[in-house]
VEXDORO-41935 format. One line per 3 residues: number of its first residue (from 1); for each residue z, x negated, y negated of N, C-alpha, C, O. Coordinates in nm, 3 decimals, decimal comma. Each point is the difference from the previous one (the first is absolute). Layout:
NUM = Z:X:Y:Z:X:Y:Z:X:Y:Z:X:Y ~ ...
//
This chain:
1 = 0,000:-0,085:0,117:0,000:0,085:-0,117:0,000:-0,090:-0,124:0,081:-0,093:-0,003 ~ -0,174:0,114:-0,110:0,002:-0,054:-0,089:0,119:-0,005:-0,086:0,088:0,083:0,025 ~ -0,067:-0,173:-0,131:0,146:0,033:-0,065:0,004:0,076:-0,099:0,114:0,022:-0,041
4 = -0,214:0,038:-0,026:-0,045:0,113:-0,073:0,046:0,121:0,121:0,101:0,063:-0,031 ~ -0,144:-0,037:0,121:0,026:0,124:0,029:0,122:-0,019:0,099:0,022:0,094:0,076 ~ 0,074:-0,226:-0,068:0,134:-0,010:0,034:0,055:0,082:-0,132:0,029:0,120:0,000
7 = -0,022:-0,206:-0,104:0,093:0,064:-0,127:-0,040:0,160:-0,002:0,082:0,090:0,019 ~ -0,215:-0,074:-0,043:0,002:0,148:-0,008:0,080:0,100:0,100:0,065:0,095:-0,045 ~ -0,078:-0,128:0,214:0,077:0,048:0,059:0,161:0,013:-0,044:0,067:0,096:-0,037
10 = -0,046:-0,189:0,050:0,170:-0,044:-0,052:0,008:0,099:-0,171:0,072:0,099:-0,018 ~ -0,135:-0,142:-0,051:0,014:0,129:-0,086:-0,014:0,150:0,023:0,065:0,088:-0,057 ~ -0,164:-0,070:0,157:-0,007:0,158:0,026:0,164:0,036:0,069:0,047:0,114:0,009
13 = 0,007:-0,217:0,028:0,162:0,054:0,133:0,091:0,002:-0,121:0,103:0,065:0,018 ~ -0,118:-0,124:-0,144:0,108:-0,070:-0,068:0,070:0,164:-0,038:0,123:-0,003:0,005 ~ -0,175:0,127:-0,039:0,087:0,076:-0,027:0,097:0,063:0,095:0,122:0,019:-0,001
16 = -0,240:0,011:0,097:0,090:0,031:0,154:0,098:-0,100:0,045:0,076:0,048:0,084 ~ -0,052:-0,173:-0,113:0,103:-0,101:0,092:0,107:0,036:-0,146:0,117:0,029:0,027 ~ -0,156:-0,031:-0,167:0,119:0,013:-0,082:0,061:0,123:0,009:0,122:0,014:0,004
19 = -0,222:0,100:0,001:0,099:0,133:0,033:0,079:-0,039:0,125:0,122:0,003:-0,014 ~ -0,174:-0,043:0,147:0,102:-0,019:0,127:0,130:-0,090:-0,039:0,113:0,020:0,045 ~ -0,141:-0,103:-0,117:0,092:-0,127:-0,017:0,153:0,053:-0,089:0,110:-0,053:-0,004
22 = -0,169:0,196:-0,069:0,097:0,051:-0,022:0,080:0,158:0,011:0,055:0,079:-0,076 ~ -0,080:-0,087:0,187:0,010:0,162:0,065:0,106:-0,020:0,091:-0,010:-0,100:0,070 ~ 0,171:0,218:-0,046:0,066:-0,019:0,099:-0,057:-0,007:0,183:-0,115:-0,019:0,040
25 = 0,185:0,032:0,005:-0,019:-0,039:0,108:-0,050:0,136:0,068:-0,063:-0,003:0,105 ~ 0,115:0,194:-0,213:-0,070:0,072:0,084:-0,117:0,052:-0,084:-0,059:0,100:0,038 ~ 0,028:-0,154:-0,137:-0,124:0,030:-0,074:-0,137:-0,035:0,077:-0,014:-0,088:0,085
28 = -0,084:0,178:-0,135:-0,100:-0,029:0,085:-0,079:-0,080:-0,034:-0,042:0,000:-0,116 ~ -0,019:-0,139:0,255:-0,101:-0,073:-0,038:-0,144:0,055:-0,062:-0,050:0,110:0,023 ~ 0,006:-0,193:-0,089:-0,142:-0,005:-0,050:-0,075:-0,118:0,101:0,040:-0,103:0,053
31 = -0,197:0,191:-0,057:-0,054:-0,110:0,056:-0,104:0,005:-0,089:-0,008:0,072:-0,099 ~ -0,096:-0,177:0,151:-0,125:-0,037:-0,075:-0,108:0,139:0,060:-0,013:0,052:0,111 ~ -0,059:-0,027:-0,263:-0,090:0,122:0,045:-0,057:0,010:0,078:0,000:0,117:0,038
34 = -0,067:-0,189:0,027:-0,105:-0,011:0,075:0,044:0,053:0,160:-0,079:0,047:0,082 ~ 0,197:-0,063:-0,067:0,112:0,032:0,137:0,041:0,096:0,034:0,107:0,046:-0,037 ~ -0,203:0,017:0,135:0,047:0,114:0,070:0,157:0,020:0,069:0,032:-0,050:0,107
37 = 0,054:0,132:-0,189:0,115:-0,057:0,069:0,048:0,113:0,095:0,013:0,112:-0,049 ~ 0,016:-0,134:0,191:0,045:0,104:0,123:0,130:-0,065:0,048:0,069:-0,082:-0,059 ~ -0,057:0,118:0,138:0,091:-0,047:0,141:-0,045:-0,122:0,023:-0,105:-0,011:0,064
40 = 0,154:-0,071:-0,098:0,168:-0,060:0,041:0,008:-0,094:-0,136:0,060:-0,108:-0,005 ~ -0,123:0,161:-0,088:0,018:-0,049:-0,136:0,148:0,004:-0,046:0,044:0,112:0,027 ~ 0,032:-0,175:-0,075:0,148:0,075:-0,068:-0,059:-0,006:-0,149:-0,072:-0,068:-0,073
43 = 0,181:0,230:0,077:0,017:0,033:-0,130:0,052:-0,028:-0,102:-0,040:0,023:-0,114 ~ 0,204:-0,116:0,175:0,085:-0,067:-0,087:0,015:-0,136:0,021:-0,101:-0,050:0,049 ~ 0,179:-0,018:-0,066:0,030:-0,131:0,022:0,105:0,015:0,101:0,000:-0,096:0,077
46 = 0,109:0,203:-0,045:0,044:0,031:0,138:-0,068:-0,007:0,105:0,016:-0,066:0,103 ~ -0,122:0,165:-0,149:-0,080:0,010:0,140:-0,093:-0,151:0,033:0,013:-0,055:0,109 ~ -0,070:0,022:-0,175:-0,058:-0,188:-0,024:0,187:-0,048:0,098:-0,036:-0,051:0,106
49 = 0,105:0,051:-0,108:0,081:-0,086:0,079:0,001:0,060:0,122:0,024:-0,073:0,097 ~ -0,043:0,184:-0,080:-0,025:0,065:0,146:-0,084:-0,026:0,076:0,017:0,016:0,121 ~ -0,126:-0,061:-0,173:-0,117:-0,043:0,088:-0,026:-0,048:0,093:0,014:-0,121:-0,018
52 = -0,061:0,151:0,165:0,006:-0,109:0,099:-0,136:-0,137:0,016:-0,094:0,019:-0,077 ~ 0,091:-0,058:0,106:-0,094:-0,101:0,025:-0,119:0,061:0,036:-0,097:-0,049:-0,057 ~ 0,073:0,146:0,137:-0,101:0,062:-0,019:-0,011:0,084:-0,116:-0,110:-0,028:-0,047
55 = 0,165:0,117:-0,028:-0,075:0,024:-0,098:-0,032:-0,074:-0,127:-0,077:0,028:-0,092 ~ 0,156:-0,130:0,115:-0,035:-0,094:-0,131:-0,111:-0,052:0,041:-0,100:0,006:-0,072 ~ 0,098:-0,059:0,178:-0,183:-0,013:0,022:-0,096:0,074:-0,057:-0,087:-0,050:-0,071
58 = 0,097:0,197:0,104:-0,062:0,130:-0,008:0,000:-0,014:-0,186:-0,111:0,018:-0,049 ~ 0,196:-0,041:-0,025:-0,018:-0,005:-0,126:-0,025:-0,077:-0,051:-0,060:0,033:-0,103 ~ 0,076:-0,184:0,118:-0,037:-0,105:-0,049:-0,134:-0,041:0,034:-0,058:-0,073:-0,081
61 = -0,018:0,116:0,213:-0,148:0,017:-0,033:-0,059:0,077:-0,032:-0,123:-0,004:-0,003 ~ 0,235:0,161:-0,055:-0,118:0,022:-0,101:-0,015:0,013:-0,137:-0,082:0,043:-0,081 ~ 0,211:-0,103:0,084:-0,006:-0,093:-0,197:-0,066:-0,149:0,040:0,069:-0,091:-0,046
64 = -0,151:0,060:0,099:-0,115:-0,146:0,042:0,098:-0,074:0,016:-0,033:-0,114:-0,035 ~ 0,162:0,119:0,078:0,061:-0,150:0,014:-0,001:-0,080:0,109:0,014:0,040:0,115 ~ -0,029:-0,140:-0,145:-0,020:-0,114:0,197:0,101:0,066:0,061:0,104:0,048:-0,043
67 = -0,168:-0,056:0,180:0,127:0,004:0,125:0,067:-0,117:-0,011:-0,039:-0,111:-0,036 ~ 0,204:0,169:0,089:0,080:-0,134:-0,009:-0,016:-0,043:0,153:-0,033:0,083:0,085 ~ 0,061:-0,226:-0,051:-0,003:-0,092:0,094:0,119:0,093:0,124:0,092:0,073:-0,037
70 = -0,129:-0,104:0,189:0,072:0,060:0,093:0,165:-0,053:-0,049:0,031:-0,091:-0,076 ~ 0,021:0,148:0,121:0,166:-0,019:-0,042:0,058:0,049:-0,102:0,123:0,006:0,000 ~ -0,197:0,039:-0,110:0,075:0,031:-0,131:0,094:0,118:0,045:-0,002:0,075:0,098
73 = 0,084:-0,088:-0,207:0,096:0,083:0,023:-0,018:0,140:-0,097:-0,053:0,000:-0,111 ~ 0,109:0,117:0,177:0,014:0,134:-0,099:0,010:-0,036:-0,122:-0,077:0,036:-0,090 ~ 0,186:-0,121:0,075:0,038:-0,007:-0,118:-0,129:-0,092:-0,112:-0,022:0,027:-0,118
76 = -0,034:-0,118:0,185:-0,064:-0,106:-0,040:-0,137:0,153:-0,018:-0,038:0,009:-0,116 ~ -0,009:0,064:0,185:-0,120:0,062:-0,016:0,008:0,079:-0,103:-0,100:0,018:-0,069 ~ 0,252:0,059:0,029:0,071:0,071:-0,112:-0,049:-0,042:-0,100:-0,065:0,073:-0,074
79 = 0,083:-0,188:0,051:-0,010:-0,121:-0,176:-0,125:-0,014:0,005:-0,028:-0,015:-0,119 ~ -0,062:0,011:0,172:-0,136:-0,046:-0,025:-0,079:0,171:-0,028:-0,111:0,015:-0,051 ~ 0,197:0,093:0,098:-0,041:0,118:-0,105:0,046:0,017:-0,069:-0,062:0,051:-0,094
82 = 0,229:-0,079:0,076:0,064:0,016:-0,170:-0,050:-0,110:-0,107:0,006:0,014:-0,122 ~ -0,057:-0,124:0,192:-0,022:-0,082:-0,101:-0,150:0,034:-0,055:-0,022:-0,030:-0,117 ~ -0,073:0,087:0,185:-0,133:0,027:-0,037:0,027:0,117:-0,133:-0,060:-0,015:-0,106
85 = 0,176:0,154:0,133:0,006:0,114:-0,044:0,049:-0,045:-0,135:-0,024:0,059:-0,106 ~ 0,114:-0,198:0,123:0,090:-0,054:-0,172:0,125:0,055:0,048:0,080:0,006:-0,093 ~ -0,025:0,042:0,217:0,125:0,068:0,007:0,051:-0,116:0,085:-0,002:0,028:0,120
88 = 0,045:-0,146:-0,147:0,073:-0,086:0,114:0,137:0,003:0,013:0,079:-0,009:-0,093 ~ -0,052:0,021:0,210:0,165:0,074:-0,002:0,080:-0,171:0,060:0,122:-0,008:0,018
//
């Protein structure tokens, strides 16, 4: 990806990660428009800690993020969607 349309990306998230970054824990996430959001999406940042390893899979490819390496942990698959959303707990 070029670095023109890195920054632009990173600017298109920047409102969605600042609204998340400051929302309680049962307020509801925002995502990026483009994201059909269903099952097994969470709604809050509660539910984002509930997640099992399979559905963070299930959500983190389909906000485009790499698969993580065999072994990661729940917790480790958690942060790599709170950290994409701007909500890092």
């Amino acid at each position: 990806m070029r670095i023109n349309q890195r920054l632009q990306t990173m600017e298109d998230l920047l409102p969605m990660r600042l609204y998340n970054s400051s929302i309680s824990m049962d307020d509801p996430l925002r995502y990026p428009p483009a994201i059909n959001i269903v099952e097994p999406f969470p709604n809050t940042k509660n539910e984002l800690n509930e997640l099992t390893i399979a559905h963070c899979a299930v959500v983190a490819g389909a906000l485009g993020l790499p698969q993580v390496p065999p072994g990661t942990t729940v917790v480790e698959c958690r942060k790599q969607i709170s950290n994409f959303l701007g909500c890092a707990m």
